[in-house]
N, CA, C and O atoms as a Maestro MAE file, in Angstrom:
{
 s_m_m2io_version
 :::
 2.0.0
}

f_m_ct {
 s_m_title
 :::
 protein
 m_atom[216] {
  # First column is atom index #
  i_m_mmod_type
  r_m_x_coord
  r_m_y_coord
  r_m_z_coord
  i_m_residue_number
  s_m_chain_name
  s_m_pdb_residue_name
  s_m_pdb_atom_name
  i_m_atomic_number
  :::
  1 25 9.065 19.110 -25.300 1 A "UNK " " N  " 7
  2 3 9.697 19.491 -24.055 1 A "UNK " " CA " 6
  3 2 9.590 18.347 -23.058 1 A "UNK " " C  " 6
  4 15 8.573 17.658 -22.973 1 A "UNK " " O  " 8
  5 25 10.720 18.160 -22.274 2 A "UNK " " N  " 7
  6 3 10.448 16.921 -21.441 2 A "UNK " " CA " 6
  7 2 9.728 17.481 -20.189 2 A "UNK " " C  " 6
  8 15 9.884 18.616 -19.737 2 A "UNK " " O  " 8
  9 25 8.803 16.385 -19.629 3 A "UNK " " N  " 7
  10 3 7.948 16.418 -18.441 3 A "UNK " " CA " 6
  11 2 9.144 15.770 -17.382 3 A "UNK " " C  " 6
  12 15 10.060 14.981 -17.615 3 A "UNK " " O  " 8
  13 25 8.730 16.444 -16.144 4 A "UNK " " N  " 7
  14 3 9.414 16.118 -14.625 4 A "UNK " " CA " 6
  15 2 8.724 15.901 -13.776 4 A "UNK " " C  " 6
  16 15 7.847 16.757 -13.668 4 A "UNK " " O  " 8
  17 25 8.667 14.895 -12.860 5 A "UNK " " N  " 7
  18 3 7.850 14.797 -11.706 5 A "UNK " " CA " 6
  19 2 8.481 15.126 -10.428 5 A "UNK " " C  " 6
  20 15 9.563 14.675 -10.054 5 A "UNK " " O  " 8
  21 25 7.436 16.270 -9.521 6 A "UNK " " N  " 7
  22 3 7.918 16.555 -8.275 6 A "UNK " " CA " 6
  23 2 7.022 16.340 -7.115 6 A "UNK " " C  " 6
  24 15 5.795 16.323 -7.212 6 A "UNK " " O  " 8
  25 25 7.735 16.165 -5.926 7 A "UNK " " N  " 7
  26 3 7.111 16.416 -4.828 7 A "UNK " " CA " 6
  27 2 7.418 17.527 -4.327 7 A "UNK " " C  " 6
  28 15 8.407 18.202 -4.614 7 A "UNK " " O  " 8
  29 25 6.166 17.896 -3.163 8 A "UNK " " N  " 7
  30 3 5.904 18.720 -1.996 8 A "UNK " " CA " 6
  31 2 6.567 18.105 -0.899 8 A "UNK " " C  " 6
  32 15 6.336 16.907 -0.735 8 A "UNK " " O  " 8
  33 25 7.319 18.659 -0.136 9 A "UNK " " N  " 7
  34 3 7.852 18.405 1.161 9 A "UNK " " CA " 6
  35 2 6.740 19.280 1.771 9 A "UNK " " C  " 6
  36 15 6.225 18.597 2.656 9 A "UNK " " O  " 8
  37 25 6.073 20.606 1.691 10 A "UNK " " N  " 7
  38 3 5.381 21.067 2.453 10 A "UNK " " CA " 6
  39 2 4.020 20.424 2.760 10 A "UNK " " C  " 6
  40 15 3.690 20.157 3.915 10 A "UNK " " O  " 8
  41 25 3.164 20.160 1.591 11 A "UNK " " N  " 7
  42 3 2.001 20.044 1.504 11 A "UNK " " CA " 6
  43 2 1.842 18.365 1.206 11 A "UNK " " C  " 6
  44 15 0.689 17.939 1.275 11 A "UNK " " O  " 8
  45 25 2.834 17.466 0.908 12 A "UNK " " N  " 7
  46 3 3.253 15.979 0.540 12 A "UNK " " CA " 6
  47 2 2.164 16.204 -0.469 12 A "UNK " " C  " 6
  48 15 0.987 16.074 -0.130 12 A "UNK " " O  " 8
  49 25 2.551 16.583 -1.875 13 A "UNK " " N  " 7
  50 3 1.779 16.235 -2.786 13 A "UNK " " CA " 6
  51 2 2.780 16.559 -4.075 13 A "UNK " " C  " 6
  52 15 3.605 17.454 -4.259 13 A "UNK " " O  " 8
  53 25 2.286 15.294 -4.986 14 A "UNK " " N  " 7
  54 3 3.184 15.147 -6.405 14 A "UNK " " CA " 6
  55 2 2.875 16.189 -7.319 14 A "UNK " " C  " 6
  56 15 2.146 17.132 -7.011 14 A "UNK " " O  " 8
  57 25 3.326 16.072 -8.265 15 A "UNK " " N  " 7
  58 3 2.789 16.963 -9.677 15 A "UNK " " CA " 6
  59 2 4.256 16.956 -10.585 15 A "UNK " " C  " 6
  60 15 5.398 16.803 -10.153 15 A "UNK " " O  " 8
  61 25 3.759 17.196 -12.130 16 A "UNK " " N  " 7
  62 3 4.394 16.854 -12.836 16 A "UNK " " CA " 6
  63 2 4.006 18.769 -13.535 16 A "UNK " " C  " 6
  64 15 3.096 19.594 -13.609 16 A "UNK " " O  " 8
  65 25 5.711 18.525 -13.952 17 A "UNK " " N  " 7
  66 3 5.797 19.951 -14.838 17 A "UNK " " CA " 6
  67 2 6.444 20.011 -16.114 17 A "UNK " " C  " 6
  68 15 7.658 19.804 -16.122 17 A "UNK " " O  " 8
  69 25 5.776 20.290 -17.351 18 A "UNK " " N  " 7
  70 3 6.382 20.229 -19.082 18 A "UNK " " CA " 6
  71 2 7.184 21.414 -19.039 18 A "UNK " " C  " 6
  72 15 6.669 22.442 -19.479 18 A "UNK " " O  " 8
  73 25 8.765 21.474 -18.428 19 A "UNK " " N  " 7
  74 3 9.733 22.241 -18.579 19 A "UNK " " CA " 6
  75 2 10.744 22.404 -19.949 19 A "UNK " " C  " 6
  76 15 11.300 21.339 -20.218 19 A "UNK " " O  " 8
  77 25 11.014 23.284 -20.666 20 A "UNK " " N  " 7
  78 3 12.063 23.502 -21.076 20 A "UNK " " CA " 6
  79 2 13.681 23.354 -20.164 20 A "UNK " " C  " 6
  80 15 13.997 23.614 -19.003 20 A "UNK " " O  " 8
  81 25 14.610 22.690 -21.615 21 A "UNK " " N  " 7
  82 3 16.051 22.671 -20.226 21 A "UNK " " CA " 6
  83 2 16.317 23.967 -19.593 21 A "UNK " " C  " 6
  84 15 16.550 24.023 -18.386 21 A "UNK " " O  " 8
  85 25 16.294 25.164 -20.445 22 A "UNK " " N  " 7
  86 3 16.987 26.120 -20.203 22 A "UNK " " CA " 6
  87 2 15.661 26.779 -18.010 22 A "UNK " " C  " 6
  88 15 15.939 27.265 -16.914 22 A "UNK " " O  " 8
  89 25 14.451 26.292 -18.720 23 A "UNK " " N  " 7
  90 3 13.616 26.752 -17.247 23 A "UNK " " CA " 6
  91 2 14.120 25.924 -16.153 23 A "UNK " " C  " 6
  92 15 14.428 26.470 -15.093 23 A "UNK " " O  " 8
  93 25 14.249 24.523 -16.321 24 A "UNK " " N  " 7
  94 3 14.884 23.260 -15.639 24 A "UNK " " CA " 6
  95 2 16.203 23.733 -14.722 24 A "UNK " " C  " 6
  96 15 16.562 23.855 -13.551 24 A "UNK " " O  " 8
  97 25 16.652 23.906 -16.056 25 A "UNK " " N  " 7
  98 3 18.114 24.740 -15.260 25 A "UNK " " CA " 6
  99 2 18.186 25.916 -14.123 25 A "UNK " " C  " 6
  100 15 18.853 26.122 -13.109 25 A "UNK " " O  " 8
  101 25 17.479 26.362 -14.608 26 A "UNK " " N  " 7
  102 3 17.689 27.466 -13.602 26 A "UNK " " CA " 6
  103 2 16.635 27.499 -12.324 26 A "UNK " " C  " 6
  104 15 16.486 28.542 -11.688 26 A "UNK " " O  " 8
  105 25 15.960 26.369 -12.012 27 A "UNK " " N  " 7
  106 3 15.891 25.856 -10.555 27 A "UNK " " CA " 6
  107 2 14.860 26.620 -9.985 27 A "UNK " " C  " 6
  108 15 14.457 26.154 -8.919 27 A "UNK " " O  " 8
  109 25 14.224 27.806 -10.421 28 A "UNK " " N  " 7
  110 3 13.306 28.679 -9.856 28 A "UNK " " CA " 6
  111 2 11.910 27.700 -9.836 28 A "UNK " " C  " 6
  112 15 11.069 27.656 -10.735 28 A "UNK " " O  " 8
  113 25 11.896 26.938 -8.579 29 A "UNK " " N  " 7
  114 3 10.534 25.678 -8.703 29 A "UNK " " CA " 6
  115 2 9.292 25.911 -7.838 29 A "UNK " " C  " 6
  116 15 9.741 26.290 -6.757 29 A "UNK " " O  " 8
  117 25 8.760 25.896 -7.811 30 A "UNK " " N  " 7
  118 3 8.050 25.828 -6.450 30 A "UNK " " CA " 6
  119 2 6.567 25.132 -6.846 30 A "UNK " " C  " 6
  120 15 6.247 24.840 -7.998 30 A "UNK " " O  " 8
  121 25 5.917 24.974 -5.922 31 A "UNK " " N  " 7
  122 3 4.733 23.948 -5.601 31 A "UNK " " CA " 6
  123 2 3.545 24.462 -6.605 31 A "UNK " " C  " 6
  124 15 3.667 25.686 -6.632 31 A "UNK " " O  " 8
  125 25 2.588 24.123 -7.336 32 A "UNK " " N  " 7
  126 3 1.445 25.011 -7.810 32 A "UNK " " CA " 6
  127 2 0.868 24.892 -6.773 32 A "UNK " " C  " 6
  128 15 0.568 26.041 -6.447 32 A "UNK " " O  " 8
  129 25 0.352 23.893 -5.691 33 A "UNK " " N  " 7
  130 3 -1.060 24.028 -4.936 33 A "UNK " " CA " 6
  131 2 -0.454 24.884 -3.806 33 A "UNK " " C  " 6
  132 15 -1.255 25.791 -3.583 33 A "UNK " " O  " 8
  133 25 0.698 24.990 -2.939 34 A "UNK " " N  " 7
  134 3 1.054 26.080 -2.005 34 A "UNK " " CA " 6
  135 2 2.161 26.908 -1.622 34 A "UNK " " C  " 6
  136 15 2.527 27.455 -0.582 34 A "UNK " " O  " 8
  137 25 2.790 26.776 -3.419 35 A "UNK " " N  " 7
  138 3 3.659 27.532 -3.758 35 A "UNK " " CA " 6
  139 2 5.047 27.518 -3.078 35 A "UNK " " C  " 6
  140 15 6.031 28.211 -3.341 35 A "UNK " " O  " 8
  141 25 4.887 26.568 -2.147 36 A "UNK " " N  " 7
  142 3 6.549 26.347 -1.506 36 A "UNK " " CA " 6
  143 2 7.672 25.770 -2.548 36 A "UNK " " C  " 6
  144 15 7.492 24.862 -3.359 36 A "UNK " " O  " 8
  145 25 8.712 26.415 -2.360 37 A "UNK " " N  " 7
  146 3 10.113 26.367 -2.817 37 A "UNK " " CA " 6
  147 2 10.643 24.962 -2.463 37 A "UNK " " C  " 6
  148 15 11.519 24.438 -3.152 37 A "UNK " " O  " 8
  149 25 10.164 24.419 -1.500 38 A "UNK " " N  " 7
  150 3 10.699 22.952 -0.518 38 A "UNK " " CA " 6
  151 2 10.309 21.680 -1.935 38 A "UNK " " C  " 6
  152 15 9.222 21.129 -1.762 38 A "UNK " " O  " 8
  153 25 10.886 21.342 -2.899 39 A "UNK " " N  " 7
  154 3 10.097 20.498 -3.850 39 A "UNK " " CA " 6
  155 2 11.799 19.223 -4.299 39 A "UNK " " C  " 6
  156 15 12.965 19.615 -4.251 39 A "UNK " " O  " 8
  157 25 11.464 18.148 -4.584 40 A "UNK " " N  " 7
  158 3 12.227 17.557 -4.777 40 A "UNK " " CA " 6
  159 2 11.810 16.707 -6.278 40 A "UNK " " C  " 6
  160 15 10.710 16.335 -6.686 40 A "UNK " " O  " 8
  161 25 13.218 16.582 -6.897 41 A "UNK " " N  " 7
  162 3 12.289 15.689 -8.361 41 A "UNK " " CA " 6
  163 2 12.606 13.982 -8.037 41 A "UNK " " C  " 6
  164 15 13.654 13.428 -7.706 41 A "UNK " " O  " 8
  165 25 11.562 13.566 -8.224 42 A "UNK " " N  " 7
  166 3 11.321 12.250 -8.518 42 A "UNK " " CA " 6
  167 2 11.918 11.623 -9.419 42 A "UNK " " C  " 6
  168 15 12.304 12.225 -10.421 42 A "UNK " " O  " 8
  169 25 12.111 10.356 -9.267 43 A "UNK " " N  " 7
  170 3 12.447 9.977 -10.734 43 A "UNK " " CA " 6
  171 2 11.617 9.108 -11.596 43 A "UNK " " C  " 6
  172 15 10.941 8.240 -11.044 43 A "UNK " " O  " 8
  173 25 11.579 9.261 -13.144 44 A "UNK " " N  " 7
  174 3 10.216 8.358 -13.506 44 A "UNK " " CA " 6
  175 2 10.662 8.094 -15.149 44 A "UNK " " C  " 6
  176 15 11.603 8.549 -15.799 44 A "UNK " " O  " 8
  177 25 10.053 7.577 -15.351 45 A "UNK " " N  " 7
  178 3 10.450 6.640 -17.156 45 A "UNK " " CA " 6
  179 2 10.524 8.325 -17.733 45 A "UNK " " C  " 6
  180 15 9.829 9.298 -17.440 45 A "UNK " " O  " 8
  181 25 11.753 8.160 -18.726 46 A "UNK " " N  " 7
  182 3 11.298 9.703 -19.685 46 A "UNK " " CA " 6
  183 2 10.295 9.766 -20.463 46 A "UNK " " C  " 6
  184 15 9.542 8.792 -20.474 46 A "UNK " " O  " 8
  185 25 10.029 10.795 -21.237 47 A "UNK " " N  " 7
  186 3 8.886 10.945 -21.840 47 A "UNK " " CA " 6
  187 2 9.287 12.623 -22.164 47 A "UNK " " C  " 6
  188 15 9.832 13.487 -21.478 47 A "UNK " " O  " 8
  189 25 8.684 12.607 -23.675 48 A "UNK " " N  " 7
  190 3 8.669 14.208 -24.136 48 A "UNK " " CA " 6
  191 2 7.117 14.168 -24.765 48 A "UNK " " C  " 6
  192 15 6.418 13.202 -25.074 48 A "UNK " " O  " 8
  193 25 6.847 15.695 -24.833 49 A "UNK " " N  " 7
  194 3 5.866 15.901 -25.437 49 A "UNK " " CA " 6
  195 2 6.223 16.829 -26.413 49 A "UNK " " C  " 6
  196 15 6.819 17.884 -26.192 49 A "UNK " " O  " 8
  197 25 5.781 16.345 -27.690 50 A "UNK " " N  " 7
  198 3 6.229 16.886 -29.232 50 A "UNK " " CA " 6
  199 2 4.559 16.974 -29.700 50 A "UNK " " C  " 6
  200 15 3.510 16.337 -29.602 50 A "UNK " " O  " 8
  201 25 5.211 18.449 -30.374 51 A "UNK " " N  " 7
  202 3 3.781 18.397 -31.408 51 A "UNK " " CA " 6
  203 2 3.809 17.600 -32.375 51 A "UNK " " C  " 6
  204 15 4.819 17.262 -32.993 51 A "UNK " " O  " 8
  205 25 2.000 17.026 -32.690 52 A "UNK " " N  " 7
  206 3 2.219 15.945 -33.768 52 A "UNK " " CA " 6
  207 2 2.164 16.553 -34.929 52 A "UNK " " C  " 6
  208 15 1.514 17.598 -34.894 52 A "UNK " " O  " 8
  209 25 2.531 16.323 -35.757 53 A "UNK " " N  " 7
  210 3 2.097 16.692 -37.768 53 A "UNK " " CA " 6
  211 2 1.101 16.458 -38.044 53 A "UNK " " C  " 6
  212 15 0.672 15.592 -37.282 53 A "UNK " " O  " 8
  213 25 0.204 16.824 -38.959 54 A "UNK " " N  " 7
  214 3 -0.887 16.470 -39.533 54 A "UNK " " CA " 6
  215 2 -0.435 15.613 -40.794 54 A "UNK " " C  " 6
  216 15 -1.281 15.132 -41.548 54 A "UNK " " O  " 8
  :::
 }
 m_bond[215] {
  # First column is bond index #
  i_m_from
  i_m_to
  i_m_order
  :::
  1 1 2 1
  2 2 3 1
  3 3 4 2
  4 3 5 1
  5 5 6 1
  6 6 7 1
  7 7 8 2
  8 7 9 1
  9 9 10 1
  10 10 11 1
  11 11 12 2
  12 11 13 1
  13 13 14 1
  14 14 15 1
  15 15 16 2
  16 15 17 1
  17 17 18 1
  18 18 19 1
  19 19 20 2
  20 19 21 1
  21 21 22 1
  22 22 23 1
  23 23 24 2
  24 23 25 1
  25 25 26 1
  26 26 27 1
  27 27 28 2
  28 27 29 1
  29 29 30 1
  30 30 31 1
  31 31 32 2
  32 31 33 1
  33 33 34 1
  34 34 35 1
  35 35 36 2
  36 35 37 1
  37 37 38 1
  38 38 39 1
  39 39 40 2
  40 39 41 1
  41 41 42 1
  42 42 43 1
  43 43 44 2
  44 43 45 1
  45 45 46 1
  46 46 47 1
  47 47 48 2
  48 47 49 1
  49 49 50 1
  50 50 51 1
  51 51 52 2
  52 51 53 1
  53 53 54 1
  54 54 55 1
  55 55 56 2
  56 55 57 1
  57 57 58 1
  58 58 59 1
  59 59 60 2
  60 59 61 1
  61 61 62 1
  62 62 63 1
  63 63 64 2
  64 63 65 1
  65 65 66 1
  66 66 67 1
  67 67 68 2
  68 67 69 1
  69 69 70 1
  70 70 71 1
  71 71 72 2
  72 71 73 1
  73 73 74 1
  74 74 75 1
  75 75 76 2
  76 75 77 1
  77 77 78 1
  78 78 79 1
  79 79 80 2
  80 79 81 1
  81 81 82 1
  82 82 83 1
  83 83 84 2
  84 83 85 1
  85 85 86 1
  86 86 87 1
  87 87 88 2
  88 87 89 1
  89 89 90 1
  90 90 91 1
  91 91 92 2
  92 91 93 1
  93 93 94 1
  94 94 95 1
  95 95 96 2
  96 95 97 1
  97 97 98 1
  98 98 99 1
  99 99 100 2
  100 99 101 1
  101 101 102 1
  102 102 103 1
  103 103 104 2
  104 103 105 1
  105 105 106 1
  106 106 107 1
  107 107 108 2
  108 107 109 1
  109 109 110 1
  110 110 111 1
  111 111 112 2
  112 111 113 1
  113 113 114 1
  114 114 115 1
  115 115 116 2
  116 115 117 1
  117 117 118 1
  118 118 119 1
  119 119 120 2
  120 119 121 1
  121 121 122 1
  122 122 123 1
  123 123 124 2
  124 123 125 1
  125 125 126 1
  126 126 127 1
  127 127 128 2
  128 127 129 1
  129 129 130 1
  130 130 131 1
  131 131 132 2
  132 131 133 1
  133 133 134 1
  134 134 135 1
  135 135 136 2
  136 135 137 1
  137 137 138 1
  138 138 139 1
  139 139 140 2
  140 139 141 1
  141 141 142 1
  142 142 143 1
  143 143 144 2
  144 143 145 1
  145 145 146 1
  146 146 147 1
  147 147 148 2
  148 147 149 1
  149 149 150 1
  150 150 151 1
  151 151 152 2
  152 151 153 1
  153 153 154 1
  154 154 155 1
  155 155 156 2
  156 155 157 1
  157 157 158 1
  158 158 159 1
  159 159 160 2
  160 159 161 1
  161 161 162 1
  162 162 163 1
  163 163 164 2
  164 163 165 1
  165 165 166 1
  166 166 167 1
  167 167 168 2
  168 167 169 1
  169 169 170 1
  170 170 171 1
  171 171 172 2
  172 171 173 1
  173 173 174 1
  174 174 175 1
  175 175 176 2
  176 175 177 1
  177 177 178 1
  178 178 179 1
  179 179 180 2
  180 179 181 1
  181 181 182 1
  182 182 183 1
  183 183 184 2
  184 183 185 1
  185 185 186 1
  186 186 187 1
  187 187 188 2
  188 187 189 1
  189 189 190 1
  190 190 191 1
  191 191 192 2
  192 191 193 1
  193 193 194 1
  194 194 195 1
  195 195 196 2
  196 195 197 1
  197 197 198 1
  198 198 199 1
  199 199 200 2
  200 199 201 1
  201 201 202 1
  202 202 203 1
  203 203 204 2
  204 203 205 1
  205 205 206 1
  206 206 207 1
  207 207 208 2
  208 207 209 1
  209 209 210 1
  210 210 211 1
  211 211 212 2
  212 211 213 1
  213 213 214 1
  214 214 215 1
  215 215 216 2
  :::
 }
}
């Protein structure tokens, strides 16, 4: 699943979230540390996280 990086407009603090497209899409975001809706995505090198094989 690809990772996204966001900011806080409320609280000015970053954080990164391992979204599915279909969660991505549908925009329902908000802050973990104070839960505001006010969040903007950053932009940053891609990157997915895949399970590895043994």
């Amino acid at each position: 699943m690809p990772v996204y990086q966001f900011f806080c407009k409320e609280c000015k603090k970053s954080f990164t979230l391992t979204l599915s497209l279909e969660a991505y899409e549908k925009g329902k975001l908000a802050c973990p540390k104070c839960k505001s809706k006010k969040v903007e995505q950053r932009l940053q090198a891609f990157y997915a996280v895949t399970s590895k094989k043994a």
